[in-house]
C-alpha angles and dihedrals in degrees: 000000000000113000112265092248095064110120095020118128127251094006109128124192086211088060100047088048084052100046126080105228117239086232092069097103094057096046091111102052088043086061102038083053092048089050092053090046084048091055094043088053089060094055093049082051091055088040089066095039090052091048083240116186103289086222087055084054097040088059097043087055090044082054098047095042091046082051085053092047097053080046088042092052100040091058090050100048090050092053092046090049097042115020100032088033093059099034092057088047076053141045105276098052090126088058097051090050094057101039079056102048088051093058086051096049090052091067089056091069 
């Protein structure tokens, strides 16, 4: 699959490698939070293997998707408020909304 900022203008695999993401303080606690969801993933796993009640399982997904979401939204409020922030202080502020926006439609599939 080919990563969500392909085609958009003005993004630059040279730049992300140079820049330091805004996330980077928070690189700990994400993945301390992907390895709990990892590890969550394992149990439901076991669950399954075990024929464990479906409504047991159902509630463990629903926890592991609920832990990716709360990943899923930090990331996105650090790019907005450091990537898209600066680009639109910036020049390239179109690019960044639409790189953005890309990332968010896809959700929509």
């Amino acid at each position: 699959m080919a990563p969500l900022t392909d085609g958009v203008p003005g993004y630059s695999i040279e730049a992300v490698v140079m820049t330091m993401h805004p996330y980077r303080e928070q690189v700990d606690d994400l993945l301390a939070r992907l390895r709990k969801v990892e590890g969550q993933m394992r149990g439901i796993q076991k669950m399954l293997q075990d024929d464990r009640y479906c409504m047991d399982v159902l509630a463990q997904l629903a926890s592991a998707k609920a832990a990716l979401t709360k990943v899923e939204l930090a990331l996105l409020e650090s790019h907005t408020r450091g990537c898209v922030a600066d680009a639109i202080r910036g020049e390239d502020g179109d690019e960044k909304i639409e790189e953005l926006m890309k990332v968010v439609r896809s959700y929509a599939k």
